[in-house]
N, C-alpha and C positions, 0 to 999 in steps of 0.2 A: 504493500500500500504506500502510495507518494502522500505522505503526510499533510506533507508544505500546498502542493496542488490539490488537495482535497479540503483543505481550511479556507483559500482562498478561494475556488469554490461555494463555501457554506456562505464567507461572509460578502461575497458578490450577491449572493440569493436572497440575503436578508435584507444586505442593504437596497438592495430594488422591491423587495415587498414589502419594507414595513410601511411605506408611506401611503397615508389614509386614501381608500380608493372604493367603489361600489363593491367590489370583492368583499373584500374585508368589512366592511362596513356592516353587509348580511353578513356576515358570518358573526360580527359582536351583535347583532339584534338576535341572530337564532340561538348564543350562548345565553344572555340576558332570559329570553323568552323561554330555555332550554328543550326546544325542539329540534328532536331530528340532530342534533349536535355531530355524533358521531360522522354520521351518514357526510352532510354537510362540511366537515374538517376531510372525511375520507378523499372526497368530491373534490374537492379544490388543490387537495398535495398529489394526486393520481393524476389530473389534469395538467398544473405545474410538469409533473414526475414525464409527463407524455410531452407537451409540449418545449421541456428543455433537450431531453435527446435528439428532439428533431432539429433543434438548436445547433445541439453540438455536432450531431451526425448530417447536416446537410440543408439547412439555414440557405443558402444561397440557391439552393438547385427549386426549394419550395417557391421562393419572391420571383425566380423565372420562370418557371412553369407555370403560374397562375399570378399573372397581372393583374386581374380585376380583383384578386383578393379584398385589397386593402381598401378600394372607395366601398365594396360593397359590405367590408365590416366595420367601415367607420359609420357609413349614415345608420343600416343595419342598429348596430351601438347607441349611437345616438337616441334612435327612437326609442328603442328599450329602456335605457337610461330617464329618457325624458317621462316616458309613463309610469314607471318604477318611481319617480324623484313626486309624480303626483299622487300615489298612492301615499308613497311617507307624508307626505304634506293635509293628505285629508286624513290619516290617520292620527296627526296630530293636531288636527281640528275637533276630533271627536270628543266624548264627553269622558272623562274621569274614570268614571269605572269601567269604560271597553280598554283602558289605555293603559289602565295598571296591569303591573307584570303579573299578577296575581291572577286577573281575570280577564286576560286579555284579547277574550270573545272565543270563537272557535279555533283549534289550532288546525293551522294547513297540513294537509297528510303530505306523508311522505314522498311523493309522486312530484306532489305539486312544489313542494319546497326544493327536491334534487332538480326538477327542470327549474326552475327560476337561478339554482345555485349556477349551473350550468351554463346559459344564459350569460349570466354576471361572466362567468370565465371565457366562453367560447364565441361572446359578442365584444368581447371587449379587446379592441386595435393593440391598447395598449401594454394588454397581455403578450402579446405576441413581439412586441416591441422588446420589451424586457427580457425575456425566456427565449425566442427564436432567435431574434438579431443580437441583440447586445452581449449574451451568454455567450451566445454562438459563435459571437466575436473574439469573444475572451478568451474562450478556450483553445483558439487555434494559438494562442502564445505558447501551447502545454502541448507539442505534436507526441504523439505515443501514451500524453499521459488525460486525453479527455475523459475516459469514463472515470477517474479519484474527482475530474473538476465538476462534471456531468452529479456525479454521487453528493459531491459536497454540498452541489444548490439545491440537490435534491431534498435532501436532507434538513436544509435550513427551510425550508416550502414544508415538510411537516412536521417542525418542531413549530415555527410560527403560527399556522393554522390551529394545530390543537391547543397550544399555550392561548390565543386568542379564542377559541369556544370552547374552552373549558375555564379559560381565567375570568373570561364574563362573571362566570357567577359570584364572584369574589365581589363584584359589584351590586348585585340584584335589592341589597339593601335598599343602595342610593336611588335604584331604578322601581323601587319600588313606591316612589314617591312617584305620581301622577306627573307631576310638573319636571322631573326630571328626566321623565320619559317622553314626555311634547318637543323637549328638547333635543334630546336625541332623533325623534323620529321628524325635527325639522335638521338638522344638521343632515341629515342622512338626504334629507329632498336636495339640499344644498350642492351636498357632494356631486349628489346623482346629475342634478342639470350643469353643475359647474363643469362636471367631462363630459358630459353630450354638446356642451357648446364649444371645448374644443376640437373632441371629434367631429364637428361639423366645418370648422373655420381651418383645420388641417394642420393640427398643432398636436 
């Protein structure tokens, strides 16, 4: 095992995921709300875990072979984004007791919860950004040694998923205040239209 290329690696992965994004974002609502947690952390490091080999193993040969990729997963994204960012929004318009964690109306089955996780991963440009090019970039510094750098990001993809839906609930006190949770689930609309507007504007 190349130690050195397997760290560097982890902490490339981390450093491009931890920053607040509609991913993540569902993922701290569904540890909060603790549904489906597992499934959902599964969901998102198995996607990562797919999406960075292709990364490392062949990044280039994918953005030439299919052109239209990228407009059709940026508007794609977009929309999703935009109507995801109005659910959080009227979700936090609603009354007190749908909004507490405690009671927080019906919960979504599991069907519905893994396609919307999915969704978040496999609509979003800037997934691919991260994991296919950027990774896939990096690792061509490491010729003979990608799968330690491939392992390492992989790696950091689901120590931070599951640290994030399962350290939610560390929180669920504070979210268990009504008014804390309006918060949240306007932060989250925020998020959601703030990258639909730049997936739209080509940034």
């Amino acid at each position: 095992m190349n130690f050195p290329v397997f760290l560097t690696g982890l902490g490339m992965g981390l450093s491009l995921i931890v920053a607040i994004g509609a991913q993540n974002a569902f993922v701290l609502r569904q540890g909060l709300k603790g549904e489906h947690v597992l499934a959902v952390c599964l969901a998102c490091a198995l996607s990562d875990a797919a999406l960075i080999v292709v990364g490392v193993t062949s990044f280039a040969r994918v953005s030439a072979w299919l052109p239209w990729l990228d407009p059709a997963m940026r508007f794609g994204g977009a929309a999703f984004l935009a109507l995801y960012g109005a659910r959080s929004l009227w979700a936090a318009l609603r009354t007190n007791d749908a909004l507490s964690v405690a009671a927080a109306g019906e919960p979504s089955s599991l069907a519905a919860t893994l396609l919307a996780c999915i969704a978040f991963t496999w609509l979003n440009p800037h997934v691919y950004l991260d994991t296919v090019v950027l990774l896939g970039t990096i690792s061509t510094q490491f010729p003979g040694q990608e799968l330690w750098f491939a392992l390492g990001a992989t790696t950091g993809s689901f120590a931070f998923f599951f640290a994030l839906g399962y350290g939610a609930t560390l929180l669920r006190p504070l979210f268990a205040n009504p008014v804390a949770w309006r918060i949240l689930e306007t932060i989250i609309a925020l998020v959601m239209w703030g990258i639909a507007a730049k997936l739209l504007v080509g940034t």
